[in-house]
C-alpha positions as CSV (number, residue, x, y, z in Angstrom):
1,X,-28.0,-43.3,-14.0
2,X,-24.9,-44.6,-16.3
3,X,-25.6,-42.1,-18.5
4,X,-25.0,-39.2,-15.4
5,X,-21.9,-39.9,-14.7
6,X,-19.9,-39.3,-18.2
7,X,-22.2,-36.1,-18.2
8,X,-21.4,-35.0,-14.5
9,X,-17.2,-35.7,-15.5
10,X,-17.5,-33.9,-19.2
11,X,-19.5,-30.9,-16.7
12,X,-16.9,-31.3,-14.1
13,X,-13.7,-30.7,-16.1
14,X,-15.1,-28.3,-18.8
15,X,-16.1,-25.7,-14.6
16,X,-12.6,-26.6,-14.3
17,X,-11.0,-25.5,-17.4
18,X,-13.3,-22.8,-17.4
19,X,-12.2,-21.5,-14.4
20,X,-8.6,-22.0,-15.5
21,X,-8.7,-19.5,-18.2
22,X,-10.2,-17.0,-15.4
23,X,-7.4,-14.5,-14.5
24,X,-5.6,-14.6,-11.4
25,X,-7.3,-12.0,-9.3
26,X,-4.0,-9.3,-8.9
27,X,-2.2,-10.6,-5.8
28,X,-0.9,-7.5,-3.1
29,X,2.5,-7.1,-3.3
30,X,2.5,-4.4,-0.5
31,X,0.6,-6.7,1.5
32,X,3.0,-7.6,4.7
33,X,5.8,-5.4,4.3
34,X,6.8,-2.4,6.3
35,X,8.7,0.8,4.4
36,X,11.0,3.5,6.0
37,X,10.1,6.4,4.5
38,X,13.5,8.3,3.4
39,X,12.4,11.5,1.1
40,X,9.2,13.7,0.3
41,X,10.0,15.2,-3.5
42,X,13.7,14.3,-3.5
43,X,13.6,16.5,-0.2
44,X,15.3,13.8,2.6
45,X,13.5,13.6,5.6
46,X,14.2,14.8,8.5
47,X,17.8,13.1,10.6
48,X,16.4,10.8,14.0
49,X,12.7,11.0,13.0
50,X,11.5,7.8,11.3
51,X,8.3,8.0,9.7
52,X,7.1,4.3,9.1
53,X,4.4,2.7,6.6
54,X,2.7,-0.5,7.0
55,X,0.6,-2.8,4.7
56,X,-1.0,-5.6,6.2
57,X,-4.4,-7.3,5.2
58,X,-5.9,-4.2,3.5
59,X,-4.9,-1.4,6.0
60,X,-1.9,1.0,6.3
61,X,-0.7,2.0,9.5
62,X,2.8,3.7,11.1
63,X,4.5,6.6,12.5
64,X,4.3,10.3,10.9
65,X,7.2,11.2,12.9
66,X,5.5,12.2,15.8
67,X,1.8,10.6,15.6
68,X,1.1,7.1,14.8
69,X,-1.9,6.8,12.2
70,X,-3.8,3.6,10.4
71,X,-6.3,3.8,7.5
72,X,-7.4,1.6,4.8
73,X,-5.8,0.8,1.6
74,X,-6.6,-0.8,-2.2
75,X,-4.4,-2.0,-5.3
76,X,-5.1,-2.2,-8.5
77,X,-2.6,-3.4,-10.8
78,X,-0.2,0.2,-9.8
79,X,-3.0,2.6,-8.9
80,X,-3.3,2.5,-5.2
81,X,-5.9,4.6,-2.5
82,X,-5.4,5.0,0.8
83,X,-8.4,6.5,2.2
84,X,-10.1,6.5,5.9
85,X,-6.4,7.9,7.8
86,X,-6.7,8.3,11.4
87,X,-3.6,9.6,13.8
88,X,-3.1,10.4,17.5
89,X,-2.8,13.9,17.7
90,X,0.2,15.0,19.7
91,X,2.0,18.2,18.9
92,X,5.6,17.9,18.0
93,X,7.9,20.4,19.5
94,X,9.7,20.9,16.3
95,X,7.9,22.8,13.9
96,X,10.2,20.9,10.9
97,X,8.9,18.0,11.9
98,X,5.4,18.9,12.4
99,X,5.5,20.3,8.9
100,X,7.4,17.1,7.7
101,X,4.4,14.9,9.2
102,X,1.6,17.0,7.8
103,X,2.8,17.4,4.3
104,X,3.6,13.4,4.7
105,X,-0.4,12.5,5.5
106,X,-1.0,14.6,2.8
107,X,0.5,13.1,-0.2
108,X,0.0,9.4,1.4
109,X,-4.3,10.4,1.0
110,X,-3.5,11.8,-2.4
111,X,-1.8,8.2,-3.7
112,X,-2.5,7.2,-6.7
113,X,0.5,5.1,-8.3
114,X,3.2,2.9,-6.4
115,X,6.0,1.4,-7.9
116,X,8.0,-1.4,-6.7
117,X,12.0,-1.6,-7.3
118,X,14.1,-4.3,-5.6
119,X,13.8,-2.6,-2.0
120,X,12.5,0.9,-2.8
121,X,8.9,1.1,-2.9
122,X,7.5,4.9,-4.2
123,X,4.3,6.5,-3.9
124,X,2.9,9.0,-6.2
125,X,0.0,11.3,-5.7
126,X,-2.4,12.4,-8.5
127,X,-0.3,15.6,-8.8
128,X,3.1,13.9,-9.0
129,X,4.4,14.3,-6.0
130,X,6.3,11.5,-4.5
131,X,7.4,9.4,-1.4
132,X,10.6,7.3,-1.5
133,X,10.8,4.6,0.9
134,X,13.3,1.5,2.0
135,X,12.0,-2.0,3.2
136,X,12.2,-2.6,6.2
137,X,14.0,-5.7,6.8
């Protein structure tokens, strides 16, 4: 039995080193945080209509400007997908921002990159296109 217990310690720290030389799984930096968006291509959007985005827990959610919407959402290092978006579907008045909102869902379920910059967060899809946003504070 004396002879178990060095064994069992030796075991116990070498698990524990081990598992120190594990990387950290990549943490989500969008996780929590809520973004105004502010520009579609360099295009700014549209005056009195806030489009929002939210991250919280693995799912996106916010306003398009005249719908609300939610879907799902996955990092990877700076790839991100968005996939699964669902929205209420009223009709705007305005066809600007009716336009604005659609070509908005469109390039948020063609993300592929994000990139992080103080307070400016910016969404690329696969074909370069890109939304500019502003924390919310």
């Amino acid at each position: 039995m004396k002879r178990n217990v060095p064994f069992c310690f030796v075991l116990f720290a070498a698990v524990m080193l081990l598992s120190a030389c594990n990387p950290i799984l990549s943490r989500d930096p969008l996780n929590g945080t809520s973004w105004s968006l502010g520009a579609i291509d360099e295009t700014p959007t549209l005056q009195g209509i806030l489009v929002t985005l939210a991250f919280a827990d693995g799912q996106v959610s916010g306003s398009s400007g005249c719908n609300s919407y939610g879907g799902s959402y996955k990092v990877n290092g700076e790839k991100i997908t968005i996939r699964s978006l669902v929205s209420t579907l009223m009709a705007c008045q305005d066809i600007d921002i009716m336009e604005q909102e659609q070509t908005y869902m469109q390039y948020l379920q063609n993300a592929q990159t994000y990139q992080i910059d103080s307070d400016q967060l910016q969404i690329a899809t696969i074909d370069g296109k890109v939304l500019v946003f502003t924390l919310q504070k």
